[in-house]
N, C-alpha and C positions, 0 to 999 in steps of 0.2 A: 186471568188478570194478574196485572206486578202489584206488588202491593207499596206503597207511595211512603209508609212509612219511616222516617228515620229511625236507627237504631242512637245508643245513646252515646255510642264511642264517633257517630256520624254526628252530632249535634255540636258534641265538644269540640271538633275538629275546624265545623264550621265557624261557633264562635271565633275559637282561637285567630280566623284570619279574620274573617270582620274587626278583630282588635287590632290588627297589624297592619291589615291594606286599608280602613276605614269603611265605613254602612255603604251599601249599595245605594246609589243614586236614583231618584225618581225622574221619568221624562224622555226617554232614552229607555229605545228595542233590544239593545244592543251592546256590551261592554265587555273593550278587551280586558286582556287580563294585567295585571302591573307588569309595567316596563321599569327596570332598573338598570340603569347604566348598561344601555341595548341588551338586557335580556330579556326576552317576553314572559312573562307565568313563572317565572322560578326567583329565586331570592337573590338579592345586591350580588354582584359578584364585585373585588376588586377591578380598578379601573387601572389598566395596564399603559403601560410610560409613555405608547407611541402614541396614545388616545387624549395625553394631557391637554393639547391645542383645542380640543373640544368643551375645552371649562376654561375658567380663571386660574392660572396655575399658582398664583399666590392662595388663594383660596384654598385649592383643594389639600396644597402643603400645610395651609393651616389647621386643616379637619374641619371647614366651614363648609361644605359644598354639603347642598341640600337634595333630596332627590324626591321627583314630583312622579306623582300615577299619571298618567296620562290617557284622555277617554277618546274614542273616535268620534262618539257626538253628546252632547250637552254635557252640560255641569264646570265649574270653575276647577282649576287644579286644586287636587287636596296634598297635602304635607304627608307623607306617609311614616319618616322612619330616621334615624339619624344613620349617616353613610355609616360603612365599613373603617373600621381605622385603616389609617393609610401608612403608607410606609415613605419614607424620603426618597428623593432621586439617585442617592447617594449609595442604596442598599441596591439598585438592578447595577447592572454592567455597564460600566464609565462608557460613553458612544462619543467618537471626537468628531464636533461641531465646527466645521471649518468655519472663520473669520469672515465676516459679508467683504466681498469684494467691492474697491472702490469703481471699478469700471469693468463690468462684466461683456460679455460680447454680445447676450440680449439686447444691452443699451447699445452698442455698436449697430445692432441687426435693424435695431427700432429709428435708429438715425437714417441708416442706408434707404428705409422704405419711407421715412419724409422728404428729403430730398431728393429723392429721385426725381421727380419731376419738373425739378429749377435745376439742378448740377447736372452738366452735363457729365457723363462717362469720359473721360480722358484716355486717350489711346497710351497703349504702353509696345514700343513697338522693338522692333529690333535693330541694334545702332549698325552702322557701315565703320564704328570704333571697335567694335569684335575683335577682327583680325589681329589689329593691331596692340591690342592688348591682351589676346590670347583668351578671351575666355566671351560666351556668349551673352552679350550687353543689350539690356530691354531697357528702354527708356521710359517710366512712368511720366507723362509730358501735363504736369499740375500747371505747370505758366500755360495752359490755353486757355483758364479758367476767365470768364468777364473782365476780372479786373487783373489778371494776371499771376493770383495767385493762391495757393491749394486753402489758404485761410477762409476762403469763402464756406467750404464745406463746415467747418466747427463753425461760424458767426451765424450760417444759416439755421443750423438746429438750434443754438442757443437762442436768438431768436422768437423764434416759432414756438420754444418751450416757455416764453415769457407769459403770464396770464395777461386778460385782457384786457384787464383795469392799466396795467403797467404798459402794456400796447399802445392806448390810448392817451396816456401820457408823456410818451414818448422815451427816444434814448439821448446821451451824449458821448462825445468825445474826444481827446485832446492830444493824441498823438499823430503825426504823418506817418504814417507803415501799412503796411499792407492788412494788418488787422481794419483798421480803421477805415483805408477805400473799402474795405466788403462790408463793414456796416454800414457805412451812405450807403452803398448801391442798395443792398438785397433790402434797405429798411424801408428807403424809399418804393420800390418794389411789394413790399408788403404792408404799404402806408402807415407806415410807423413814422410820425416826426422825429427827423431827427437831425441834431446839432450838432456841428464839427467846429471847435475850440481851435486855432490858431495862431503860431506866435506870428512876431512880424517878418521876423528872420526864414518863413517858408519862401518858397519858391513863386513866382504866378504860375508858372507852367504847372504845379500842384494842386496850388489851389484851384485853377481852372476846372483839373481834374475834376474832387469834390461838388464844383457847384456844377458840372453835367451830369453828375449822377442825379441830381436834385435834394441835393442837402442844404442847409442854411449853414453859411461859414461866416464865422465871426472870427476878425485879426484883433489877439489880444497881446499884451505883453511884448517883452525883449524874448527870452527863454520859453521854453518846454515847461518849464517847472510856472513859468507865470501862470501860461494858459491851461496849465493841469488845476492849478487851484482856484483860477476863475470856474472852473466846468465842474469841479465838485460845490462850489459855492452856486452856480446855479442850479446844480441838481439837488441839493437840498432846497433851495429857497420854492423852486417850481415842482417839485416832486419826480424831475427827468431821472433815469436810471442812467449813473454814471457805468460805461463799458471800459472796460480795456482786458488785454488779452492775460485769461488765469488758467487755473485749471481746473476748472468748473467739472463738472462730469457731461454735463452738456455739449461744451465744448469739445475736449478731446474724444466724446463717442462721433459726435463727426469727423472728426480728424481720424479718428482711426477707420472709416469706410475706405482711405486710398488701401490700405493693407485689405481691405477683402478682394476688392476689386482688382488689384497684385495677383492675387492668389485664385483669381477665377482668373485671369487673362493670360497668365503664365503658366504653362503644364510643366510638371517638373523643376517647381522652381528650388535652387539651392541657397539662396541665399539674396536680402533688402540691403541694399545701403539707402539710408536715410540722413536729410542735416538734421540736426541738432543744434535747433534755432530757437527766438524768440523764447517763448514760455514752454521748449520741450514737448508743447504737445501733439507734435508731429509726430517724433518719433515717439513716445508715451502708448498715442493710439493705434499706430500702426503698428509698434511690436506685441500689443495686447489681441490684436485680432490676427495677424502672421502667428504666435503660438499658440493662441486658438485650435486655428484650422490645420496648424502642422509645425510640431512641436518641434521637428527635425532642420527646420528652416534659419537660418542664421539672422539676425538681426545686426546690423552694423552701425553703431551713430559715428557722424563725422560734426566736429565743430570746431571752430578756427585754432590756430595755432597760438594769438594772441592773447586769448581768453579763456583757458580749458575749466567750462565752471562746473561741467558735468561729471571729466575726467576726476577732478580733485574731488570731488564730494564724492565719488565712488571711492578712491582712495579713503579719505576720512570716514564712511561710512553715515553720512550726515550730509544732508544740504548744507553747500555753502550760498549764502546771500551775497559777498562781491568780491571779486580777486584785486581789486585796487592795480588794476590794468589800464593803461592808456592804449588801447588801439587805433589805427584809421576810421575814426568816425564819420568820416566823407562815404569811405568805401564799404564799410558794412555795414552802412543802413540801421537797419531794420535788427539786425543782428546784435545789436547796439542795447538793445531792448530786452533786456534779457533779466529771469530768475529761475530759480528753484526751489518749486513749493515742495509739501513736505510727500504729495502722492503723487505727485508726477516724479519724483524721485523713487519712488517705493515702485510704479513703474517699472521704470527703466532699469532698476535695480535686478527685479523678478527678470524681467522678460529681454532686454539690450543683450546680446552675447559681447560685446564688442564695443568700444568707445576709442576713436583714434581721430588727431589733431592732424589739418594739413595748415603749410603758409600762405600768407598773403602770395607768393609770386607762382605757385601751383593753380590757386584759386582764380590768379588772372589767366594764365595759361592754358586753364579749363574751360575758361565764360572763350578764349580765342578758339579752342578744338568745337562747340557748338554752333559758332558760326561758318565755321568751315565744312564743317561737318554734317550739320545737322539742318543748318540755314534758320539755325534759333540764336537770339538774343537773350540770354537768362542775366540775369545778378550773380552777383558774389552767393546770394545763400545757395540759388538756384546751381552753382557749378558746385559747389563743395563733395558731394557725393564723387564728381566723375573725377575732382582734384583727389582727392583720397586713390580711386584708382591709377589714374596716371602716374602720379608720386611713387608707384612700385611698394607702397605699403598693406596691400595687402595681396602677398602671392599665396595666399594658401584660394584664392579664387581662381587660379589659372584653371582655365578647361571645366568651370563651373555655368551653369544657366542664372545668372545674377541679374535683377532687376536693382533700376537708381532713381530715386524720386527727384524730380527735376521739378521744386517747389516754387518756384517765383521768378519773374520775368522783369521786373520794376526799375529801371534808375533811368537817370536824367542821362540826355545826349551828349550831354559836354563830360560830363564823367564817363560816359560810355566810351568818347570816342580817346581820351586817356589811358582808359583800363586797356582798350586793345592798343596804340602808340609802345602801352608798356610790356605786355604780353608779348611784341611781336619784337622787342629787345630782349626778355629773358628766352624767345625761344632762338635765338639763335637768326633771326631771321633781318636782325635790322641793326647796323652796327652804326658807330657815330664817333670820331675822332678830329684831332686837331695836330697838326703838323707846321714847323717852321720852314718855308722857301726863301731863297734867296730871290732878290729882284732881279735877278736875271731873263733875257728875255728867254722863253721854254720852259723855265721851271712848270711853268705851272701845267703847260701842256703834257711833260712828261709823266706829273701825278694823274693827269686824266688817263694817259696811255697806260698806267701799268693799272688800274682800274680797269679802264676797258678789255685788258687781256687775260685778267680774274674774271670776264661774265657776270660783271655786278651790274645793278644798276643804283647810277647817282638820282638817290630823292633830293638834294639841296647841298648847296654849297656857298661859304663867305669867306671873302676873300679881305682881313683888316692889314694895313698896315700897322708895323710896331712902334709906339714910343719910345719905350723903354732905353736909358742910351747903352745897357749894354746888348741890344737887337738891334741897333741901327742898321738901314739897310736889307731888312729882312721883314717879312707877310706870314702872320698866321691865317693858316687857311683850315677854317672848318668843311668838315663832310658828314653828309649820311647818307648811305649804302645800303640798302637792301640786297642779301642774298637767300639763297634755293634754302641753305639747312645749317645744320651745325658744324657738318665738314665742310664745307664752303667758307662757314664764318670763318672755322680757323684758320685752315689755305690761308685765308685772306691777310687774317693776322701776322701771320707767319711772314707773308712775302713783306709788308708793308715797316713791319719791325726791322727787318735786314736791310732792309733801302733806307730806310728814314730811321737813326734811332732816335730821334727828339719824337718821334710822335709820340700823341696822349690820348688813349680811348676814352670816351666819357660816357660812356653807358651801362658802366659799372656802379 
């Protein structure tokens, strides 16, 4: 037999810890041994810097943190012991903590698997403009979207991220732009009410728009600015959540899903041109998810020649809020609409390789090569990508695999059929002059003859007599001519200058 007896250096030893871990519990078969700061059975150890997330880190720096026995069955925690002194964060190896990103590509990845289901995948294909520009042209075709423009993608996550109290009471809005058709549509789509604010100066053929999506429109005001402060006065008085295009993270993580979808449709791709439109958060999101998944990839923004707000503010190093610019407000829309918040700059800043300005007369001349070319109708913002190419502004793309976000398709038929009139003057294709004839009988027949043996063809012609008494006797005769190309134009020029010098082009 053993004999049960303690000795007297065993007795003391046992005290010693009943004073320290505290009496043994009654109630309970069974009792582990003290846990301190995940050690089982052995004494506190210091609690090491990568384990501070698992306490109050103010606490523990203050030498507050308590530590508890912990039993597998019965009994309350008991208090056992004051911690270890601790040491500051300051005493391990400095570890650098990168800065939270404001738009990570998790929030990209999270947007791409909500909408998937409403947004259609947009073809990015390969242009028949290649050839002629020397380098291999993928068109990202964002104008096939519902309402015609890649905005839907950002309006629909943000959206969707609304809680459902704010659902339920709807949204508002007070501009005409492509932002604002994709919230009538997709809100009503998601039965969200909601309210389109406008002035009286819109369109019907606009507003018709709007109330087929099934939104409620209301004509307020002279201005934009009327109907903007009508729509926040009724968003506060009814609790509507006033929209209009930021740069929410919500939003531009949808907008940057065309850049994933870029980059899985194009193998080998070397380089994005993007516009650099509205609130930037086109290209924002797309260059955030292009150097994501390939750091190597060129990121391009183009934005008009009239208004460089993105250009300047990378120069100053600062968003600039407005360049005190007059441009064609007819003709760029949407583009009209425009800032630079302080992360959409920070951005484009990180991630944009590239910022270049095309003209109004590239920008028409581009919206004219998609319909020839492509048998697309896009806008001004929607050409600005392919205008930057043609322009011969960027040859370090020659002989590269280059995708062109081709964002929006939107404007009115009377302006449309303008924008091409004018495009088909700067390319060479449509000439227009005025000439003085004598009243002779054949004058006039011989201007048709030497027309006709240039291989033009007459679009129109007027034929006034002169008041004037130093043209007595003599007819100005206007013409417009359509020719093949630019050597034709000039032929034409040429010959018509040496026969007539009174004539006067007027499509300069």
């Amino acid at each position: 037999m053993y004999s049960m007896a303690m000795t007297q250096d065993e007795i003391n030893t046992y005290k010693a810890d009943e004073l320290r871990l505290g009496p043994s519990q009654p109630g309970g078969s069974y009792k582990c041994g003290p846990v301190s700061n995940g050690t089982v059975g052995g004494r506190a150890t210091l609690i090491e810097p990568e384990r501070l997330k698992d306490f109050g880190e103010e606490e523990l720096l203050n030498g507050d943190v308590k530590v508890y026995d912990t039993k597998v069955v019965g009994g309350p925690e008991i208090k056992l012991m004051d911690p270890p002194k601790t040491r500051r964060l300051s005493e391990f190896r400095n570890v650098h903590r990168p800065l939270v990103q404001f738009l990570r590509f998790e929030d990209i990845s999270a947007a791409a698997f909500r909408i998937q289901t409403v947004i259609q995948k947009t073809p990015c294909t390969y242009s028949r403009l290649s050839k002629q520009y020397g380098m291999d042209l993928y068109l990202k075709k964002e104008h096939l979207h519902y309402t015609g423009s890649v905005k839907e993608r950002g309006v629909l996550y943000l959206l969707t991220s609304l809680t459902q109290a704010q659902q339920r009471k709807g949204v508002i809005v007070a501009t005409d732009c492509n932002f604002s058709m994709a919230v009538a549509h997709h809100a009503v789509e998601l039965k969200i009410p909601v309210f389109v604010i406008m002035p009286s100066c819109c369109s019907s053929p606009r507003l018709r728009i709007y109330r087929d999506y099934g939104a409620m429109v209301i004509s307020y005001g002279s201005t934009s600015h009327d109907s903007q402060d009508h729509a926040c006065h009724l968003a506060t008085e009814n609790g509507y959540l006033y929209l209009e295009e930021d740069e929410s993270a919500a939003y531009l993580a949808g907008m940057g899903t065309v850049g994933m979808e870029i980059y899985e449709q194009v193998s080998k791709l070397d380089a994005v041109v993007v516009p650099a439109a509205g609130q930037y958060g086109l290209l924002a999101g797309t260059a955030a998810a292009i150097k994501h998944l390939n750091s190597r990839v060129l990121v391009i923004g183009v934005e008009p020649e009239g208004f460089p707000l993105l250009l300047q503010s990378l120069k100053t190093d600062s968003p600039i809020k407005d360049l005190h610019s007059n441009p064609n407000k007819k003709l760029y829309g949407d583009l009209m609409e425009r800032s630079l918040g302080v992360d959409t700059f920070q951005l484009a800043k990180k991630f944009v390789d590239k910022v270049i300005t095309v003209s109004e007369e590239n920008s028409l001349v581009a919206m004219l090569r998609f319909q020839e070319f492509e048998r697309s109708t896009v806008d001004t913002e929607g050409a600005m990508g392919l205008a930057a190419i043609l322009a011969g502004q960027l040859p370090e793309l020659k002989g590269k695999k280059v995708a062109v976000v081709v964002s929006s398709a939107n404007m009115e038929l009377e302006l449309m059929r303008q924008c091409v009139d004018r495009a088909l003057v700067l390319d060479d294709r449509v000439s227009k002059f005025s000439v003085k004839l004598g009243e002779w009988p054949g004058d006039m027949a011989k201007l048709l003859d030497v027309l006709s043996r240039e291989d033009v063809r007459l679009l129109d012609v007027c034929h006034r007599r002169q008041s004037d008494k130093s043209d007595l006797f003599k007819a100005k005769v206007e013409c417009v001519v359509e020719t093949r190309d630019k050597t034709q134009s000039n032929h034409l020029r040429k010959t018509l200058s040496e026969r007539y010098p009174s004539i006067c082009w007027l499509d300069r």
